[in-house]
PDB file as gemmi writes it, atoms N, CA and C in Angstrom:
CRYST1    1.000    1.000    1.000  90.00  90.00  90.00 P 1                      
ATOM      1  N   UNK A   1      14.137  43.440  50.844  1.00  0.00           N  
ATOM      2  CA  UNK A   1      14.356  42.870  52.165  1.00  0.00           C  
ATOM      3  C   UNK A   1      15.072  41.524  52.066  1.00  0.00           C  
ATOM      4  N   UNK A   2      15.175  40.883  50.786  1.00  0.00           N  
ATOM      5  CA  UNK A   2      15.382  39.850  50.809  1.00  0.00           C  
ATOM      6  C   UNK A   2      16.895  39.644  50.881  1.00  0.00           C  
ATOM      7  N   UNK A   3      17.475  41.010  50.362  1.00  0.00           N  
ATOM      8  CA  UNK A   3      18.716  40.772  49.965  1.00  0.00           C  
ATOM      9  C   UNK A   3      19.000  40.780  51.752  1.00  0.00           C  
ATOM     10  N   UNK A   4      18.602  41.493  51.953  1.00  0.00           N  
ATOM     11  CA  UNK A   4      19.313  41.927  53.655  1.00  0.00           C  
ATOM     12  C   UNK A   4      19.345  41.111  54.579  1.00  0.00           C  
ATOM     13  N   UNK A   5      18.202  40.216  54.422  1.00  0.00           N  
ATOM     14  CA  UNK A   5      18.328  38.719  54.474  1.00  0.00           C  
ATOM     15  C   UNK A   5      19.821  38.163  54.441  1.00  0.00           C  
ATOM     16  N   UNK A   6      19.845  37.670  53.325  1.00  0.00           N  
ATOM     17  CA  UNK A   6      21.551  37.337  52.859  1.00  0.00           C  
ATOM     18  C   UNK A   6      22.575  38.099  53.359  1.00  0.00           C  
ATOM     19  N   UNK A   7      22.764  39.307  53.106  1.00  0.00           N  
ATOM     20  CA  UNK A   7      23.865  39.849  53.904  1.00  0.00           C  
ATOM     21  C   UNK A   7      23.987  39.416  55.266  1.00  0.00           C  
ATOM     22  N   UNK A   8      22.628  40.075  56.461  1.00  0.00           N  
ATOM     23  CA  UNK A   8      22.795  39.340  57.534  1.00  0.00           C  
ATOM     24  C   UNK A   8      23.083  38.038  58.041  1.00  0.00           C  
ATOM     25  N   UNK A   9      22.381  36.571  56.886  1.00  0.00           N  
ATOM     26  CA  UNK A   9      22.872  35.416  57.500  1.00  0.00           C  
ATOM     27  C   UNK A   9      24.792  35.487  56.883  1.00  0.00           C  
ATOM     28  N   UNK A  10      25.281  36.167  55.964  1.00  0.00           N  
ATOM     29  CA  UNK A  10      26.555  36.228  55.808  1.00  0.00           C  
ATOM     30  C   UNK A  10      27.311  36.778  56.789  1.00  0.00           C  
ATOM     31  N   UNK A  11      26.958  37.617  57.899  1.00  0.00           N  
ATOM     32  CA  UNK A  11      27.438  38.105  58.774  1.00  0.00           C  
ATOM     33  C   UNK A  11      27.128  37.568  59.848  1.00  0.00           C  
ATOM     34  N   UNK A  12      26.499  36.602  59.886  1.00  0.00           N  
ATOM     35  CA  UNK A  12      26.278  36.181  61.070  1.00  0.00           C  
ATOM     36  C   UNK A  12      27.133  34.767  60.791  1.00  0.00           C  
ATOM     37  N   UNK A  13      27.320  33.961  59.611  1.00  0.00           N  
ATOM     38  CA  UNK A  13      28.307  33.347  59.370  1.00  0.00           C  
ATOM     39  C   UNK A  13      29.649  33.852  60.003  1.00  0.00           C  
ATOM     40  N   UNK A  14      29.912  34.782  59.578  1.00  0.00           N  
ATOM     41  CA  UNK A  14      31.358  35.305  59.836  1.00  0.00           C  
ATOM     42  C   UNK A  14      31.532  34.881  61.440  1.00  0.00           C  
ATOM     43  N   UNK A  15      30.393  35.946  62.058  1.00  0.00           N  
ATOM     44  CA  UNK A  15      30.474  35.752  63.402  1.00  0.00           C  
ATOM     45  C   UNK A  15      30.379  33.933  64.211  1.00  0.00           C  
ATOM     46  N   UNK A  16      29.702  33.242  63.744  1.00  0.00           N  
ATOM     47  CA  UNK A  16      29.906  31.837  64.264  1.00  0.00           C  
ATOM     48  C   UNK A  16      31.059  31.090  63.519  1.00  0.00           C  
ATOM     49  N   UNK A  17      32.103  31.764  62.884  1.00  0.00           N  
ATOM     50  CA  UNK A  17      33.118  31.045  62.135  1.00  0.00           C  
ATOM     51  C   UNK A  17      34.203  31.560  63.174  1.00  0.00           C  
ATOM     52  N   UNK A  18      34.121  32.718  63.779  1.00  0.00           N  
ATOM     53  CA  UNK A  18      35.451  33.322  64.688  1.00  0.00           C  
ATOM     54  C   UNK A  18      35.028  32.787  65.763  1.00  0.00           C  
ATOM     55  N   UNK A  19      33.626  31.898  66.234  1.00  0.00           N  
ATOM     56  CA  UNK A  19      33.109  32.138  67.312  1.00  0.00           C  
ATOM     57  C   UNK A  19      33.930  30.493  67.610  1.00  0.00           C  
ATOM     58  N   UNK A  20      33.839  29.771  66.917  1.00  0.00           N  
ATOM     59  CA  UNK A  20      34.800  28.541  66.181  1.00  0.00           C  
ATOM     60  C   UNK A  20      36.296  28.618  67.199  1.00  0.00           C  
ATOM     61  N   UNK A  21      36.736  29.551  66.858  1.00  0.00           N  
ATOM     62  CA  UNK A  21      37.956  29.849  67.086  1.00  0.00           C  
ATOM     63  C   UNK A  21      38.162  30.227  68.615  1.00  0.00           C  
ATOM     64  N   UNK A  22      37.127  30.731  68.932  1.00  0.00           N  
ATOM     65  CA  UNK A  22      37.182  31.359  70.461  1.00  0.00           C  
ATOM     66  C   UNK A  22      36.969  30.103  71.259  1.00  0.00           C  
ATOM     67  N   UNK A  23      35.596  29.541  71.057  1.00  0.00           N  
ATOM     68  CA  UNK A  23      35.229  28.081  71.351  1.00  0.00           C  
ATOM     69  C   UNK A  23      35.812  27.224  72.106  1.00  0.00           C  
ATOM     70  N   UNK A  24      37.293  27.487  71.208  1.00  0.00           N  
ATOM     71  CA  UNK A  24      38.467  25.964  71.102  1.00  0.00           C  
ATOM     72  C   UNK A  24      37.450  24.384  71.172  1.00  0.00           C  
ATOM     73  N   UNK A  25      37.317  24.585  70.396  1.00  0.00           N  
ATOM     74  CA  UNK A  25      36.867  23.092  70.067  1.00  0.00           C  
ATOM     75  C   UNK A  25      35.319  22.848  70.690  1.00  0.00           C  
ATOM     76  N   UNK A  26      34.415  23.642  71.078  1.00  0.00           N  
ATOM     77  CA  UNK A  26      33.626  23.711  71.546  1.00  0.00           C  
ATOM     78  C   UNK A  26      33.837  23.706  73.201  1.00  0.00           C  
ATOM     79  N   UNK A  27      34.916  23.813  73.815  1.00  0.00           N  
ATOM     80  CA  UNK A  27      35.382  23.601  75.066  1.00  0.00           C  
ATOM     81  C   UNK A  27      34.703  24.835  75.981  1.00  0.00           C  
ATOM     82  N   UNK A  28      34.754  25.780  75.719  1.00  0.00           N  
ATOM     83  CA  UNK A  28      34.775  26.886  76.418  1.00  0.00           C  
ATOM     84  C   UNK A  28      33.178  27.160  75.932  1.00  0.00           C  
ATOM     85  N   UNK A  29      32.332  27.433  77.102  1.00  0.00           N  
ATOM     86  CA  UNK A  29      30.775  27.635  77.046  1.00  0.00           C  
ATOM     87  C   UNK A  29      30.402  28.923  76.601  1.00  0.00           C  
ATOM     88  N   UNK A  30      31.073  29.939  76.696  1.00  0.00           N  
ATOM     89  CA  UNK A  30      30.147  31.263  76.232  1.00  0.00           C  
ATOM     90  C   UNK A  30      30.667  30.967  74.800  1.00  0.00           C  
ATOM     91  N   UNK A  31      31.634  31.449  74.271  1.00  0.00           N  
ATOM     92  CA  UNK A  31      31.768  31.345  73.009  1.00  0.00           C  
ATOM     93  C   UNK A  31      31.444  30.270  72.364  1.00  0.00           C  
ATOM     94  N   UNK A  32      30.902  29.073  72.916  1.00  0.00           N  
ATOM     95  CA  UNK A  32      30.084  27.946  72.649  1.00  0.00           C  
ATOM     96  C   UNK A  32      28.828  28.442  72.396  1.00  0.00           C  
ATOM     97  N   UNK A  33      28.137  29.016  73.226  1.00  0.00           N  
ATOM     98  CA  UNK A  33      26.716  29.465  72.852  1.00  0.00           C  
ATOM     99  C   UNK A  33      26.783  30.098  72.117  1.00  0.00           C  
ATOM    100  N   UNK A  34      27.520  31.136  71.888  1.00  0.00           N  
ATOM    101  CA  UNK A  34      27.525  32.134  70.943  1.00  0.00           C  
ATOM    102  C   UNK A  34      27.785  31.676  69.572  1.00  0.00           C  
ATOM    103  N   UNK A  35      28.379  30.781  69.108  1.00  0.00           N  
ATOM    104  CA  UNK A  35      28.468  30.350  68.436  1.00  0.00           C  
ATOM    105  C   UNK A  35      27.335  29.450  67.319  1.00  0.00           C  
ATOM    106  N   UNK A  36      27.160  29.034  68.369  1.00  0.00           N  
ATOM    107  CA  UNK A  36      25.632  27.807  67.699  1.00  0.00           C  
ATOM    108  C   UNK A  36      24.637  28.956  67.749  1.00  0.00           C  
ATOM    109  N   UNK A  37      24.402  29.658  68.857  1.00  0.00           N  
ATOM    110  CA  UNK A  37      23.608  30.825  67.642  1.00  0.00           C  
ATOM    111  C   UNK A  37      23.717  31.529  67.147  1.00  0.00           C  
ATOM    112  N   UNK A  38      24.950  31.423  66.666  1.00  0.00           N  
ATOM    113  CA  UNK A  38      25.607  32.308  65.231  1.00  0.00           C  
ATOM    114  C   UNK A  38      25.238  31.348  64.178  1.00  0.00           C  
ATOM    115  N   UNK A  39      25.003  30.516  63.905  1.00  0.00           N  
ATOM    116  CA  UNK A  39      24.472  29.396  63.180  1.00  0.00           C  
ATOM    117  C   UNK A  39      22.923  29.621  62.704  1.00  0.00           C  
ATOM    118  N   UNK A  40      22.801  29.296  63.764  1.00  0.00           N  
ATOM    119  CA  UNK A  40      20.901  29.413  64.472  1.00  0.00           C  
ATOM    120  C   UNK A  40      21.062  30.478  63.317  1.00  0.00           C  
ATOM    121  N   UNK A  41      20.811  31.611  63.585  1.00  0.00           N  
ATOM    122  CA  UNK A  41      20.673  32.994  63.041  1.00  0.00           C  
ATOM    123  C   UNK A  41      20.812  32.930  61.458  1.00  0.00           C  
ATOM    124  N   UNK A  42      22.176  32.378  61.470  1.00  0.00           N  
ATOM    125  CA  UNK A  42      23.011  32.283  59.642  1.00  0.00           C  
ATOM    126  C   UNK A  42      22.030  31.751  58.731  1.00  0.00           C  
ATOM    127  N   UNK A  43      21.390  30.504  59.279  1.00  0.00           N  
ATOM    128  CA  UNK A  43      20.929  29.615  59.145  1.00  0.00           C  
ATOM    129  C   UNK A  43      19.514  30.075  58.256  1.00  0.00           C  
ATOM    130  N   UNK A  44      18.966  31.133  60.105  1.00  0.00           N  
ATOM    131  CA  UNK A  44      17.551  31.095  59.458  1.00  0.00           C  
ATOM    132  C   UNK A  44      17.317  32.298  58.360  1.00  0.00           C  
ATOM    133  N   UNK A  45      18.358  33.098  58.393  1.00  0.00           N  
ATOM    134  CA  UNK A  45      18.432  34.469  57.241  1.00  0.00           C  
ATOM    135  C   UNK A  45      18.489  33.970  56.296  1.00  0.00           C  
ATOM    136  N   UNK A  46      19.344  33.278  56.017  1.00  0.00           N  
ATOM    137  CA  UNK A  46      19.610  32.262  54.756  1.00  0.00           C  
ATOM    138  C   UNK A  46      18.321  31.623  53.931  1.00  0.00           C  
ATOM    139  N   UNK A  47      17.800  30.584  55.056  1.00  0.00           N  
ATOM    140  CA  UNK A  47      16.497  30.305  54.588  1.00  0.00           C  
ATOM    141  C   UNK A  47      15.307  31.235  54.373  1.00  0.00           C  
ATOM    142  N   UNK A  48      15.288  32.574  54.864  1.00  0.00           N  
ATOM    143  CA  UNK A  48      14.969  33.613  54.258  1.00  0.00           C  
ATOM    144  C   UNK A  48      14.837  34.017  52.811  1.00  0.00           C  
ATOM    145  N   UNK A  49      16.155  34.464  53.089  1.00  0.00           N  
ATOM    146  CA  UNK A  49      16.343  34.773  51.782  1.00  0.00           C  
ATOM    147  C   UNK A  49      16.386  33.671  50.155  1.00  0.00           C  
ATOM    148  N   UNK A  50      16.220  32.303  50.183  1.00  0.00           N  
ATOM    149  CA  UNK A  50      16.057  31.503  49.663  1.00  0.00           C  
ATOM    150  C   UNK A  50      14.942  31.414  49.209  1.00  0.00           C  
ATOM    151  N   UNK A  51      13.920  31.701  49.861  1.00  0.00           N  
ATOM    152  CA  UNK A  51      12.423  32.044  49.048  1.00  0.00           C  
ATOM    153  C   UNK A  51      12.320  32.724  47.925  1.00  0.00           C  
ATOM    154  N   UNK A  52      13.348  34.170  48.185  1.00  0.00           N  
ATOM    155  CA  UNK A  52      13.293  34.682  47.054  1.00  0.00           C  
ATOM    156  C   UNK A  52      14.734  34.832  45.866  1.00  0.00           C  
ATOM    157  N   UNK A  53      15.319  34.160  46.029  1.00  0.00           N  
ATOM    158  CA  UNK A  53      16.843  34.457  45.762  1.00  0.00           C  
ATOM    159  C   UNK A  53      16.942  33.259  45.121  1.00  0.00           C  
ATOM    160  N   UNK A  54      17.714  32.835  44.034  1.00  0.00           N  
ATOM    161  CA  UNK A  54      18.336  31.387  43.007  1.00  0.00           C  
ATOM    162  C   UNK A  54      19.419  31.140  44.459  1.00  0.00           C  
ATOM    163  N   UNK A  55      18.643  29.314  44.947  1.00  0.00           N  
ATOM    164  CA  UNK A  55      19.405  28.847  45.936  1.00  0.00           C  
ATOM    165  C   UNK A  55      21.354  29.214  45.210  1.00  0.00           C  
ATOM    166  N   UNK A  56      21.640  28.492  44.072  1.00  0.00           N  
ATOM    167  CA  UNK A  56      23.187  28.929  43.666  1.00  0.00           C  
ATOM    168  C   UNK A  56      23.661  30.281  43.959  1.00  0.00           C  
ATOM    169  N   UNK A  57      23.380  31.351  43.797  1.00  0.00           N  
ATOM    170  CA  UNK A  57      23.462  32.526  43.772  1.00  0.00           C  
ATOM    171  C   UNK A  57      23.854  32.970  45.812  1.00  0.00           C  
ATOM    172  N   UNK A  58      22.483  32.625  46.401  1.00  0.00           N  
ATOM    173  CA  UNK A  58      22.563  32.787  47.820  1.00  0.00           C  
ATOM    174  C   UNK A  58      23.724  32.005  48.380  1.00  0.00           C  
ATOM    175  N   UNK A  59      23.753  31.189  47.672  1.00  0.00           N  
ATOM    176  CA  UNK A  59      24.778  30.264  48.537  1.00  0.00           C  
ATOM    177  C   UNK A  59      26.150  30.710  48.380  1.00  0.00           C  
ATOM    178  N   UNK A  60      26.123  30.669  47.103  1.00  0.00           N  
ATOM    179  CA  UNK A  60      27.857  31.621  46.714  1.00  0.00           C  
ATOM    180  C   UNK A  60      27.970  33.135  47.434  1.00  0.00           C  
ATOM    181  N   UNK A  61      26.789  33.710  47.511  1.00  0.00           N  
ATOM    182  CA  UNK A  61      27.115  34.907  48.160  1.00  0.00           C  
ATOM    183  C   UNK A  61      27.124  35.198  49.773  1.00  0.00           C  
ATOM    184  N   UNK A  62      26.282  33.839  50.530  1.00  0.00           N  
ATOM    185  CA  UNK A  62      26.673  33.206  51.582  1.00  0.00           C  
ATOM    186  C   UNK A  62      27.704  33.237  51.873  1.00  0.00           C  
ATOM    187  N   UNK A  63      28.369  32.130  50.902  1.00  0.00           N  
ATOM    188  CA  UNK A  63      29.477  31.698  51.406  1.00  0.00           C  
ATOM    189  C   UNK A  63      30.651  32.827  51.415  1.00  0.00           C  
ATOM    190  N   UNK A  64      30.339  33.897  50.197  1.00  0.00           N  
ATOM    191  CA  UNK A  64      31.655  34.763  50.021  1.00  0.00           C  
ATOM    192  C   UNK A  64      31.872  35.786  50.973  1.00  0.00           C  
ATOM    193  N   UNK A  65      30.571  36.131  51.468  1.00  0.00           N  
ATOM    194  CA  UNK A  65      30.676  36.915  52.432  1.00  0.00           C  
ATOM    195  C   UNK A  65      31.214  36.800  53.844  1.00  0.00           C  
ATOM    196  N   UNK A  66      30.962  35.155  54.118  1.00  0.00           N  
ATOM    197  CA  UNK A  66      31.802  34.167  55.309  1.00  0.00           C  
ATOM    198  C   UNK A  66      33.083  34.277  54.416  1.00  0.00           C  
ATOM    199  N   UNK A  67      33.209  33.882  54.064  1.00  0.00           N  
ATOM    200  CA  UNK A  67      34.950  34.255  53.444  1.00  0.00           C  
ATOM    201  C   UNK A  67      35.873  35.208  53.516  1.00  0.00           C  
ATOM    202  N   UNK A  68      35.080  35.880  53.023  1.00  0.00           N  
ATOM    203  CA  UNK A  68      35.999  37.907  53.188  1.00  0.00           C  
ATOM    204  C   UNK A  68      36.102  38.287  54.319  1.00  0.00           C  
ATOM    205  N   UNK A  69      34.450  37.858  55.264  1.00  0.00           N  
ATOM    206  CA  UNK A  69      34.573  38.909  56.163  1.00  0.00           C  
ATOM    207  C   UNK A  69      35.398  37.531  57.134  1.00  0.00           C  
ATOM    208  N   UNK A  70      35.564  36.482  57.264  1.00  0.00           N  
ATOM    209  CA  UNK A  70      36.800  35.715  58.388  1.00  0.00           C  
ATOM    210  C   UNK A  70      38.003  36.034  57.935  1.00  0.00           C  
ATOM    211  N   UNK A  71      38.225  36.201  56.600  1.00  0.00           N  
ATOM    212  CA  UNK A  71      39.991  36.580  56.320  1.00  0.00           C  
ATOM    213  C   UNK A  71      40.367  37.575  56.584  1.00  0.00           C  
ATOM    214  N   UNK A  72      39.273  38.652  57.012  1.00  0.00           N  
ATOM    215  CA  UNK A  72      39.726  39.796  57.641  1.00  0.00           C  
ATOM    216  C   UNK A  72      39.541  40.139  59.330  1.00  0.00           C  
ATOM    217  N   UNK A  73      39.164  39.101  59.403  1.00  0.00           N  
ATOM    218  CA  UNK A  73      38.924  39.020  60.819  1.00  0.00           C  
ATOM    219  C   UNK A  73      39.968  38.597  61.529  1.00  0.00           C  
ATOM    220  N   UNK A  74      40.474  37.542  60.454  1.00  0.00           N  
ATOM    221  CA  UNK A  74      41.344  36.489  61.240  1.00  0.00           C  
ATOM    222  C   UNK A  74      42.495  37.478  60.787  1.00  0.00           C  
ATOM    223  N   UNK A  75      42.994  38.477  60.037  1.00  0.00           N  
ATOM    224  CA  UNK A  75      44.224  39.264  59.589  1.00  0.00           C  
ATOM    225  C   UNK A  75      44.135  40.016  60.529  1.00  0.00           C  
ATOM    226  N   UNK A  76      43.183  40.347  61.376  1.00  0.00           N  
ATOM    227  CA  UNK A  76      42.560  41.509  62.203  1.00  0.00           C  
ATOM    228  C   UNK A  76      42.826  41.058  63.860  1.00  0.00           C  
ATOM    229  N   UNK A  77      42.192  39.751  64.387  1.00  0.00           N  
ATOM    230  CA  UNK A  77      42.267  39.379  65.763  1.00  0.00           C  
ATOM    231  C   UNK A  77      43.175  38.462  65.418  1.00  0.00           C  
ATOM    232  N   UNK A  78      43.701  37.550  64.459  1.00  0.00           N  
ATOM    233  CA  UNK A  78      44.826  36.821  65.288  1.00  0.00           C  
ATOM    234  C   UNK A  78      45.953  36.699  64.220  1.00  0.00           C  
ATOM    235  N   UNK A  79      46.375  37.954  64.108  1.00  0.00           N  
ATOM    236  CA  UNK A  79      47.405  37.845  62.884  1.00  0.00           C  
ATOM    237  C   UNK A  79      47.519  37.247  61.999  1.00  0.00           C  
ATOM    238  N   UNK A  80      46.883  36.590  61.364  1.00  0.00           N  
ATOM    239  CA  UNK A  80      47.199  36.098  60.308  1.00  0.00           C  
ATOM    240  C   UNK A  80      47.878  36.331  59.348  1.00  0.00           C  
ATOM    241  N   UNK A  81      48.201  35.467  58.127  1.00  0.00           N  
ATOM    242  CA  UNK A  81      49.144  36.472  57.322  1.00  0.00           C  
ATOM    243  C   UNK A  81      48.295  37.228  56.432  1.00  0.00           C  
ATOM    244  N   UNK A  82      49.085  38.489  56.071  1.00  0.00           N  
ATOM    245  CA  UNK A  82      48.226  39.225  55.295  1.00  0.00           C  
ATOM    246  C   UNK A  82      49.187  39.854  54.413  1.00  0.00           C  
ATOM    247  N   UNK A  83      49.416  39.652  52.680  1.00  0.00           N  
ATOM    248  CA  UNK A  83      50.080  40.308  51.580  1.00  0.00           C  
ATOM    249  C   UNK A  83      49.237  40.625  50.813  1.00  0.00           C  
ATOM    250  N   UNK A  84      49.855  41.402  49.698  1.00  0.00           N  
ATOM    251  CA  UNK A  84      48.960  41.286  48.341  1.00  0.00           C  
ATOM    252  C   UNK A  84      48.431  40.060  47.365  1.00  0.00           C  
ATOM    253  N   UNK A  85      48.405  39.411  47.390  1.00  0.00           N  
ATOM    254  CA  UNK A  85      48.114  38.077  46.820  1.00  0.00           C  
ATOM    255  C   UNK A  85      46.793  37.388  47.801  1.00  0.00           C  
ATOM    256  N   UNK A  86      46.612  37.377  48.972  1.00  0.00           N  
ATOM    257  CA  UNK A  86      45.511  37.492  49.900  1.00  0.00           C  
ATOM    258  C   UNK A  86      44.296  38.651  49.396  1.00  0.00           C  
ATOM    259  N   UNK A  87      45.098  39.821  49.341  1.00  0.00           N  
ATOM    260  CA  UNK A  87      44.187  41.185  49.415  1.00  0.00           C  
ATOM    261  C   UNK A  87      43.411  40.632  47.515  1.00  0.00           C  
ATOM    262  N   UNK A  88      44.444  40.419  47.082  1.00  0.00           N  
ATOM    263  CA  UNK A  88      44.041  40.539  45.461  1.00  0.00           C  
ATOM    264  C   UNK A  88      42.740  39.069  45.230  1.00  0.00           C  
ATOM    265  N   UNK A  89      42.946  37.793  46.154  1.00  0.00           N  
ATOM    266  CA  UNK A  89      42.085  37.121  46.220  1.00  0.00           C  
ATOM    267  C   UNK A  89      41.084  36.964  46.992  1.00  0.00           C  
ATOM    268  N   UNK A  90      40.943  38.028  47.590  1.00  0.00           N  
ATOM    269  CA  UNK A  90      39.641  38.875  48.330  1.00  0.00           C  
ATOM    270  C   UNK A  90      38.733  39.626  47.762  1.00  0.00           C  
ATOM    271  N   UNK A  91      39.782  40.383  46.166  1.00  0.00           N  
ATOM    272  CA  UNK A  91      39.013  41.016  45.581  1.00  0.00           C  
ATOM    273  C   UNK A  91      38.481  40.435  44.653  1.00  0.00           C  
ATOM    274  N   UNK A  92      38.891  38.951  44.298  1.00  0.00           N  
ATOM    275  CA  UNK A  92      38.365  38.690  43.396  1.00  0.00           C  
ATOM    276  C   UNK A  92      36.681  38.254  43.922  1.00  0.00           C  
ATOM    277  N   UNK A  93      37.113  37.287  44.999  1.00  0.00           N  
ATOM    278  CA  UNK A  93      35.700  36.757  45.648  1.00  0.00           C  
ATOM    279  C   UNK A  93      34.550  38.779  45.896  1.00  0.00           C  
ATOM    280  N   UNK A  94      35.078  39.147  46.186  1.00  0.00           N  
ATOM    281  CA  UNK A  94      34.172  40.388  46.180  1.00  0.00           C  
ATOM    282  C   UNK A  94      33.530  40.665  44.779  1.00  0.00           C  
ATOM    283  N   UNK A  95      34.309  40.417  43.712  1.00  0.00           N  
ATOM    284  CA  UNK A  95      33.911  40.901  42.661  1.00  0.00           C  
ATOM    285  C   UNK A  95      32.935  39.901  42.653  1.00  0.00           C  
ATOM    286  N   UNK A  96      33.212  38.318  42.374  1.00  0.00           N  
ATOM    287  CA  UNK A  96      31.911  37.695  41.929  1.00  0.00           C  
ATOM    288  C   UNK A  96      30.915  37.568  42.997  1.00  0.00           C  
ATOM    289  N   UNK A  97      30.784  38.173  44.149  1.00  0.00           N  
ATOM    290  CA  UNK A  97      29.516  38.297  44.953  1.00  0.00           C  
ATOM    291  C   UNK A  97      28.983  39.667  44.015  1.00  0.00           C  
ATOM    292  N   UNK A  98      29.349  41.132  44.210  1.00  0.00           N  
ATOM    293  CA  UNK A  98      29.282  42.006  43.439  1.00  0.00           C  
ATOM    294  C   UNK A  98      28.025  41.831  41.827  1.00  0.00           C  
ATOM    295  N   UNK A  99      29.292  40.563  41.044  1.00  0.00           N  
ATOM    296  CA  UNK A  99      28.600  40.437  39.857  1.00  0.00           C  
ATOM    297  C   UNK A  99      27.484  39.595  40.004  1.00  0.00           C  
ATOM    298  N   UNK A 100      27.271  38.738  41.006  1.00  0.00           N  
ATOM    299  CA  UNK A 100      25.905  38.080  41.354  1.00  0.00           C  
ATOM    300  C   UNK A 100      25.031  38.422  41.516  1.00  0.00           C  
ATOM    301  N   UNK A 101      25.029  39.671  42.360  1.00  0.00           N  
ATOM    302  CA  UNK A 101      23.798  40.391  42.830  1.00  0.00           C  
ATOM    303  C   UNK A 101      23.436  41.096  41.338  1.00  0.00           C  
ATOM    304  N   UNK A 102      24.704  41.585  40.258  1.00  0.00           N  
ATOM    305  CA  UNK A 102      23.841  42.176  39.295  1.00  0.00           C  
ATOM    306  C   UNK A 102      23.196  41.440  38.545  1.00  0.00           C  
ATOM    307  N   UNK A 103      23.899  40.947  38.524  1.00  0.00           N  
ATOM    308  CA  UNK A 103      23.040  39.401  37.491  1.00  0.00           C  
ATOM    309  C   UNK A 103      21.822  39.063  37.879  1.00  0.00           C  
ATOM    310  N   UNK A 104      21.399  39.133  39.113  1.00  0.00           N  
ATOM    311  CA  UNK A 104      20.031  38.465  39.557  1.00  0.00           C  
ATOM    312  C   UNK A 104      18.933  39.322  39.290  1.00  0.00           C  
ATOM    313  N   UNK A 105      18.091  38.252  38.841  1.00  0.00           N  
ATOM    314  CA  UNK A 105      17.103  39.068  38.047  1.00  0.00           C  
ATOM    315  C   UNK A 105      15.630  39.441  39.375  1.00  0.00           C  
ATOM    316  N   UNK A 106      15.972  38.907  40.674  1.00  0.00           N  
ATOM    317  CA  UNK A 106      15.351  38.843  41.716  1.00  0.00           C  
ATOM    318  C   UNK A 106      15.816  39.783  42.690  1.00  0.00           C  
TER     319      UNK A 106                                                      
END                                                                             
């Protein structure tokens, strides 16, 4: 359960990182709320999963999962650019979330 933990506050990262974007600067109120409790949420999965998880480990896989899943978001809703050299440094961050989880002995 713990891991699912982590995945979810990583996805809920994602979601308050686009929510960022919708926001504009915190200007605009729904995607304002939505946002801070996209946080709220990230936040408390995170600290979840930190009970049982090496804080380094959660955090890198935190963070990679906010990573991948906004660069595809943002290639996805607002064009961004998207080549092979993007795709290939997507895979790398995938791989070392990937090799983290095997590594953990938790």
């Amino acid at each position: 359960m713990t891991w699912f933990f982590l995945i979810l506050a990583g996805l809920f990262e994602v979601g308050w990182a686009v929510g960022l974007k919708y926001s504009q600067g915190f200007t605009k109120l729904t995607p304002s709320i939505f946002t801070i409790a996209g946080m709220i949420a990230s936040f408390y999965f995170l600290s979840l999963a930190l009970k049982n998880i090496p804080l380094g480990t959660a955090y890198a896989i935190w963070t990679g999962i906010g990573t991948v899943g906004t660069v595809i978001l943002g290639i996805l809703l607002f064009k961004e650019p998207f080549d092979i050299i993007r795709l290939i440094c997507i895979g790398f961050i995938v791989t070392g979330i990937v090799g983290l989880k095997l590594v953990s002995s938790h």
